[in-house]
C-alpha positions as CSV (number, residue, x, y, z in Angstrom):
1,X,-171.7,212.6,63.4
2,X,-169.2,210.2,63.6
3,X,-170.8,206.5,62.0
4,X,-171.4,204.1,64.6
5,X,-170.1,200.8,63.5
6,X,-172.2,198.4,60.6
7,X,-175.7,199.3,60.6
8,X,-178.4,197.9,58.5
9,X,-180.4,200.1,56.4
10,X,-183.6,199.9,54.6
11,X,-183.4,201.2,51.2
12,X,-180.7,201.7,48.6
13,X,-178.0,204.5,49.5
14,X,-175.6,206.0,47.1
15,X,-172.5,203.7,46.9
16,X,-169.1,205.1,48.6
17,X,-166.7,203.0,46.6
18,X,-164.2,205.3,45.6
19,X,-160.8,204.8,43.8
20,X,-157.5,204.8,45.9
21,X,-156.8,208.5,45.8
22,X,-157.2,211.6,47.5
23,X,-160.6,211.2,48.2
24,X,-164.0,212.4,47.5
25,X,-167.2,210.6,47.6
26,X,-169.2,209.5,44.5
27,X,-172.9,209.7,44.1
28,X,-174.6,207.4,42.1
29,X,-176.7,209.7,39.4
30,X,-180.6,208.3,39.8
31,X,-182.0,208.2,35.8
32,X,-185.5,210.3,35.7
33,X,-188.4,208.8,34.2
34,X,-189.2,209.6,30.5
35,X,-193.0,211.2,29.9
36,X,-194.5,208.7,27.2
37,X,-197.0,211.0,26.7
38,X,-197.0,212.4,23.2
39,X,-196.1,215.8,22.8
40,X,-198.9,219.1,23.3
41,X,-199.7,220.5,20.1
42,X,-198.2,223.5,19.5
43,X,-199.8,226.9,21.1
44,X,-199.9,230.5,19.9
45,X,-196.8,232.6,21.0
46,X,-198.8,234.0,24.1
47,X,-199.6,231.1,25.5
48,X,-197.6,228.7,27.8
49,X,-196.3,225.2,26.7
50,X,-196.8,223.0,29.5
51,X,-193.8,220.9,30.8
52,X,-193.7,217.6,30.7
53,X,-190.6,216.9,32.6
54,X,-192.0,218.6,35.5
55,X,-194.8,216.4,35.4
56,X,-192.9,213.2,35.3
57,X,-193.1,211.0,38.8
58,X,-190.6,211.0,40.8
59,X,-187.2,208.6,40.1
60,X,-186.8,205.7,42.5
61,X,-184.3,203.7,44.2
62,X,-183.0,200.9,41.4
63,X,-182.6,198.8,44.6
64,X,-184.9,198.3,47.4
65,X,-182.5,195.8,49.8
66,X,-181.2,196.9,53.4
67,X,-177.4,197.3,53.6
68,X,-174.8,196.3,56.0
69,X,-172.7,199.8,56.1
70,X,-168.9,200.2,58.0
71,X,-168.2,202.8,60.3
72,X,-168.1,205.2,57.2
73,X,-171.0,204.4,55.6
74,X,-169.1,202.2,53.0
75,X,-172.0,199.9,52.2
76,X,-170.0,196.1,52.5
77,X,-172.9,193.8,52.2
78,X,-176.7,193.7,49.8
79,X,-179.5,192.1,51.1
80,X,-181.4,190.9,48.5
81,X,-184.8,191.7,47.8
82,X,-187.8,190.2,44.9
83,X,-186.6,191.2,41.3
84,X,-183.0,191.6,42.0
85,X,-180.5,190.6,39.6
86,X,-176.9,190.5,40.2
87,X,-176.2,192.8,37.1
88,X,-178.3,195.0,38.6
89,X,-176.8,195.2,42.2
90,X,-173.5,195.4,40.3
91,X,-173.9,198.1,38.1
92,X,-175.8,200.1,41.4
93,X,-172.5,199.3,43.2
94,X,-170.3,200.7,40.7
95,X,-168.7,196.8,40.2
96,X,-168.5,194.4,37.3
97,X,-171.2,191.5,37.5
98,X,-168.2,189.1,37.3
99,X,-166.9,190.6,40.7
100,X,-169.5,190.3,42.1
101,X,-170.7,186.9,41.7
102,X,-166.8,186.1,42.5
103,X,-167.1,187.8,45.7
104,X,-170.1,185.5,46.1
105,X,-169.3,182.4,44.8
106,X,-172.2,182.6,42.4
107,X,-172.6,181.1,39.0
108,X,-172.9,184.0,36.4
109,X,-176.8,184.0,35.1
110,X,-177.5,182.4,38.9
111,X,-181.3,184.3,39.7
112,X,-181.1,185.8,42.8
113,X,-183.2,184.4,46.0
114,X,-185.0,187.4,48.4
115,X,-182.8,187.5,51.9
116,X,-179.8,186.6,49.9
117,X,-176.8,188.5,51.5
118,X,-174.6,189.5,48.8
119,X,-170.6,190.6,49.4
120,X,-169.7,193.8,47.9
121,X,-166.2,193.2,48.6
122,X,-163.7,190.4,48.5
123,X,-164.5,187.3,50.1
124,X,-160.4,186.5,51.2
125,X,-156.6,188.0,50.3
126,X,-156.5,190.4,47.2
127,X,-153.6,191.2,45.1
128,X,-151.9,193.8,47.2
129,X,-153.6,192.5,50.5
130,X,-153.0,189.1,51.3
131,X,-152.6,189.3,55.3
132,X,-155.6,188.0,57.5
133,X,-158.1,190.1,59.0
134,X,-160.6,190.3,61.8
135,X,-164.6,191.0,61.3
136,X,-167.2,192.2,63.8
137,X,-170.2,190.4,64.0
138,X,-172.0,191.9,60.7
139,X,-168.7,190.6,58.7
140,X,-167.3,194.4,58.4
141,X,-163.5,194.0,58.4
142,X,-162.3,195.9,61.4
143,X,-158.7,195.3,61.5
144,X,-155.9,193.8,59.1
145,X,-151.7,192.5,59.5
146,X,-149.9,194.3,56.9
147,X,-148.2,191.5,55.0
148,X,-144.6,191.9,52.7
149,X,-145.3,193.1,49.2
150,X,-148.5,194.7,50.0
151,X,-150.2,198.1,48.9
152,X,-152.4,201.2,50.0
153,X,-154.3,200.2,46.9
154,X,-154.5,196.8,47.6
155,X,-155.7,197.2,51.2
156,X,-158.2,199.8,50.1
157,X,-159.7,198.0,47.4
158,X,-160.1,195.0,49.5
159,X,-161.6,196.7,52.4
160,X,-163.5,199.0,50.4
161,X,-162.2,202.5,51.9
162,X,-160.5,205.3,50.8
163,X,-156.9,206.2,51.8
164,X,-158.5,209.2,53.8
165,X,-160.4,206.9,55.6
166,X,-158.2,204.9,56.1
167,X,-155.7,207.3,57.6
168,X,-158.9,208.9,59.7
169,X,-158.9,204.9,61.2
170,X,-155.7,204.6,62.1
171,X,-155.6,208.9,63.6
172,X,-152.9,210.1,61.4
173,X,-152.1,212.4,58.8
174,X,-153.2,211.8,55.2
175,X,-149.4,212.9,54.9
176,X,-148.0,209.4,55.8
177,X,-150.3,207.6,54.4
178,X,-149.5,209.2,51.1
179,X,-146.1,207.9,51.8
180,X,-147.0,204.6,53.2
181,X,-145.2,205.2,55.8
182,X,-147.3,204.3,58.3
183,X,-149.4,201.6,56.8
184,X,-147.0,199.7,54.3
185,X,-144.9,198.4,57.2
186,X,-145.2,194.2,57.0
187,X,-146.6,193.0,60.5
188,X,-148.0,196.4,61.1
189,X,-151.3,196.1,62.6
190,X,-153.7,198.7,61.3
191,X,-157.8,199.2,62.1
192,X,-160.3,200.1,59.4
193,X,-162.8,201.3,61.4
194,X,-163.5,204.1,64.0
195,X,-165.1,203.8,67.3
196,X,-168.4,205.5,67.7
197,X,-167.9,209.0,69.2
198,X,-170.3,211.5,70.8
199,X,-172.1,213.8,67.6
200,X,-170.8,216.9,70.1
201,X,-167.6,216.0,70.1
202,X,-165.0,218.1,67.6
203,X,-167.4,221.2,68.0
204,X,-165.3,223.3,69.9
205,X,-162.9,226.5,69.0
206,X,-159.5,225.5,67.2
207,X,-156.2,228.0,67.1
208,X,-154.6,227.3,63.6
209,X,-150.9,228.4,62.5
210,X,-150.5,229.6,58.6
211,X,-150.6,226.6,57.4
212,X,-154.2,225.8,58.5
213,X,-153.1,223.4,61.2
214,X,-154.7,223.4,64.0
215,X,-152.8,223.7,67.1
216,X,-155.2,224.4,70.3
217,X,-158.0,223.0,70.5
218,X,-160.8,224.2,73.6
219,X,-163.2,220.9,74.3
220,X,-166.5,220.5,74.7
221,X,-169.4,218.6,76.3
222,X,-168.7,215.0,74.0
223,X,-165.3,215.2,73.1
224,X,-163.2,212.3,74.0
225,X,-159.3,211.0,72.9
226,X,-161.0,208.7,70.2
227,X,-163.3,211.9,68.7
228,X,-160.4,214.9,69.0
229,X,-158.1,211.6,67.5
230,X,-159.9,211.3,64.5
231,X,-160.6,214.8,63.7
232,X,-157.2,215.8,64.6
233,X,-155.3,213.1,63.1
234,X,-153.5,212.6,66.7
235,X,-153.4,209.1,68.5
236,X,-154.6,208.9,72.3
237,X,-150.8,208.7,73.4
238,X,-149.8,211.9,71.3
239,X,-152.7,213.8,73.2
240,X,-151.4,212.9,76.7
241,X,-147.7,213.4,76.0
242,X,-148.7,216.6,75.2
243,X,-151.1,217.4,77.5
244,X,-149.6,216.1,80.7
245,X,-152.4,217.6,82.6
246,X,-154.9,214.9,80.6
247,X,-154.8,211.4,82.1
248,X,-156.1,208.3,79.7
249,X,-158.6,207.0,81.9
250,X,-161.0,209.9,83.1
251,X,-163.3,212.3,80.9
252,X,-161.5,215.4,79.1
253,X,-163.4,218.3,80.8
254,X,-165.3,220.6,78.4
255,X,-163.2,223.9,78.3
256,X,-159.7,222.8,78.0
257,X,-157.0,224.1,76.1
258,X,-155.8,221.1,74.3
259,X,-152.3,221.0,72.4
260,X,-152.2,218.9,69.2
261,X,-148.6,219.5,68.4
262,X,-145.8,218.7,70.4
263,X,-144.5,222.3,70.8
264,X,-142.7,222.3,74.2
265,X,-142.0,218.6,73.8
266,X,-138.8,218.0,71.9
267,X,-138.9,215.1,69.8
268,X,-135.9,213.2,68.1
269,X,-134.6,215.3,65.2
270,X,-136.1,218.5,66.7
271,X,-134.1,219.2,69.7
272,X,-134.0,223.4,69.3
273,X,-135.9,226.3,70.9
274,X,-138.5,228.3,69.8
275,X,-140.3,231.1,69.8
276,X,-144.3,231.6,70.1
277,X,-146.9,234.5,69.5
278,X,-149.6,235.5,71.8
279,X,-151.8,232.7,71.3
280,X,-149.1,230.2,71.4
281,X,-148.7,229.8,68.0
282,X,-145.1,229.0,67.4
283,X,-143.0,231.7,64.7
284,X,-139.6,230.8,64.8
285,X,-137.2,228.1,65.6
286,X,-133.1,227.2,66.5
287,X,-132.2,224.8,65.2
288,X,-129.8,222.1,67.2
289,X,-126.9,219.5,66.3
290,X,-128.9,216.4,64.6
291,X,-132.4,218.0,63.9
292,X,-134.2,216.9,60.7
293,X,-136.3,218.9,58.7
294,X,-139.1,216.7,58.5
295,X,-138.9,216.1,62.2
296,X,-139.0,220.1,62.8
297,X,-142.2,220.3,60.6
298,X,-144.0,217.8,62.9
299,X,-142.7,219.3,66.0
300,X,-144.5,222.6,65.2
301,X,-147.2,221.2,62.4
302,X,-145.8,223.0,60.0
303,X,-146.7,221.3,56.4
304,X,-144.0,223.6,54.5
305,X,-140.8,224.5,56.1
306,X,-139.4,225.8,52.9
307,X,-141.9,227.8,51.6
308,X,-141.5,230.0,55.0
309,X,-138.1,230.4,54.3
310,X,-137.8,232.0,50.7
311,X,-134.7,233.6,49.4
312,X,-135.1,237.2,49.1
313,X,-134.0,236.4,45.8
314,X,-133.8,234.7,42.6
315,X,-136.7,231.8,43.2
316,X,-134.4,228.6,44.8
317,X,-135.4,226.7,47.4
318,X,-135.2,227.8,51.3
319,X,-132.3,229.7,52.1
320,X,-131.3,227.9,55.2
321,X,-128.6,225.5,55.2
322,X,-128.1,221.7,55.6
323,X,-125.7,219.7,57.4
324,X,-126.5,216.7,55.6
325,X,-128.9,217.5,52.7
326,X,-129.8,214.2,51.5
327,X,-131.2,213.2,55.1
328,X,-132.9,216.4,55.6
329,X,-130.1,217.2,58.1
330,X,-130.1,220.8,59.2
331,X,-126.9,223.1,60.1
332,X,-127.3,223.7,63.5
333,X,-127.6,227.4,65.1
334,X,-130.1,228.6,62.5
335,X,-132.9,230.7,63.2
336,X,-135.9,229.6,61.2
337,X,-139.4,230.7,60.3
338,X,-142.5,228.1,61.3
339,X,-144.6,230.6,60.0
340,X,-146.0,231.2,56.3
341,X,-147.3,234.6,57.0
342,X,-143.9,235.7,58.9
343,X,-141.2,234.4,56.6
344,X,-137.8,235.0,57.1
345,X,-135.7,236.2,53.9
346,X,-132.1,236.0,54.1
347,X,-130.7,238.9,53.1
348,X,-127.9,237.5,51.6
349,X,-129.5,234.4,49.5
């Protein structure tokens, strides 16, 4: 289920800090308690030696504190509890004791008072993310101004997200984000948190091309723009251009055939026509005067033109030509796969 905003949380959870890269997220390992009983004297071959690991008690929690948690579950915020130290809630928060009593504005060796709220990320502007930001009411950073000379790293240390997240946020591809194209763009406002969404919603049957993309996408009871946005990587105004049956202010009903792609909708740098299968799944393509090659894998959500186009021989690039290659500028009149199961060969490359 998509999170619901900052909660607070009794207990300590495994941290989601994670590094700025394709992401996956990291559990912190719980140590198990050592047996200090001395070991059983030893038995004839028949018999069993009992185990002592199995008798062990059970590891606990390091940390007892609630957390303040984003929309992701990133826990942003410690609240202190009797016998913490701040090397303690470092090391459980995967962070050095010095950042952390930065963060604070703590003297290193300061003890720790019970109720104290603690900062597990930056306090202000980071190397890499300098512009201002807005908070919600539990502090959790839910917006941010892209300022000149700043980073993906640098935004995701400071806000303490990954990039996938990041992207999820913001409802577009990991692809651009990878590129910073979309989020490395000074005075570019971008949000770091996702609005709650129904646990239902996403649940429904997809139609994917070759590429794993998905295409159609049949609603259920819970979906909404914001939920089929951030599973789909497709912004509320993408879905209605789309789908110009849909209308932005009124429920999507369950059972409908949603588009995720523009497809029918040409699009600057993919003016051509296509062709589709049965299910609508688009198979080839035409290209026309000014189309781009990265515009013509959006159009159709096709993640690797080239690689349906082999050459039937030798083991080159795509076979089809270019009218301005260093733009991405295709030759117009071409018939082109969009599909990695279907490829077109030219018999002649």
């Amino acid at each position: 289920m998509v999170g619901t905003g900052s909660t607070r949380e009794t207990g300590m959870r495994p941290p989601l800090r994670s590094p700025a890269v394709l992401t996956v997220l990291l559990s912190l390992g719980l140590t198990g308690c050592t047996a200090s009983d001395p070991a059983p004297p030893v038995q004839p071959a028949a018999a069993t030696v009992p185990s002592v690991a199995a008798s062990a008690p059970a590891a606990k929690p390091p940390l007892g504190g609630q957390t303040v948690r984003d929309s992701f579950g990133n826990v942003d915020f410690y609240i202190t509890v009797a016998g913490d130290t701040p090397a303690a809630v470092a090391a459980a928060y995967k962070l050095s004791e010095a950042k952390l009593t930065a963060f604070n504005g703590l003297q290193t060796g300061t003890p720790l008072t019970p109720g104290t709220r603690l900062r597990l990320i930056p306090a202000g502007p980071a190397t890499g993310a300098s512009g201002p930001v807005t908070v919600d009411a539990d502090g959790i950073p839910t917006s941010y101004s892209v300022e000149p000379n700043d980073t993906l790293s640098g935004i995701t240390y400071r806000f303490n997200l990954t990039e996938e997240q990041l992207s999820e946020a913001n409802k577009v591809p990991f692809t651009h984000e990878k590129g910073n194209v979309f989020f490395i763009q000074a005075g570019r406002l971008i949000q770091l948190q996702k609005k709650p969404v129904d646990s239902r919603s996403g649940s429904g049957l997809s139609v994917n091309n070759s590429f794993g993309q998905t295409i159609f996408y049949t609603t259920v009871d819970g979906d909404s723009f914001d939920g089929l946005g951030y599973k789909f990587r497709s912004t509320t105004a993408q879905i209605l251009l789309y789908n110009p049956s849909l209308a932005a202010n009124e429920p999507i009903p369950a059972g409908t055939k949603v588009r995720l792609i523009p497809g029918d909708v040409k699009i600057a740098g993919a003016q051509g026509t296509f062709t589709a299968d049965a299910q609508g799944i688009p198979l080839t393509y035409t290209t026309a005067p000014g189309d781009i090659e990265r515009q013509v894998s959006f159009r159709f959500g096709v993640t690797d033109l080239r690689s349906a186009n082999r050459p039937s021989k030798g083991t080159g690039g795509a076979w089809y030509e270019f009218a301005d290659l260093p733009n991405g500028e295709l030759a117009p009149g071409q018939t082109i796969s969009l599909a990695l199961d279907k490829p077109i060969n030219n018999p002649e490359r």
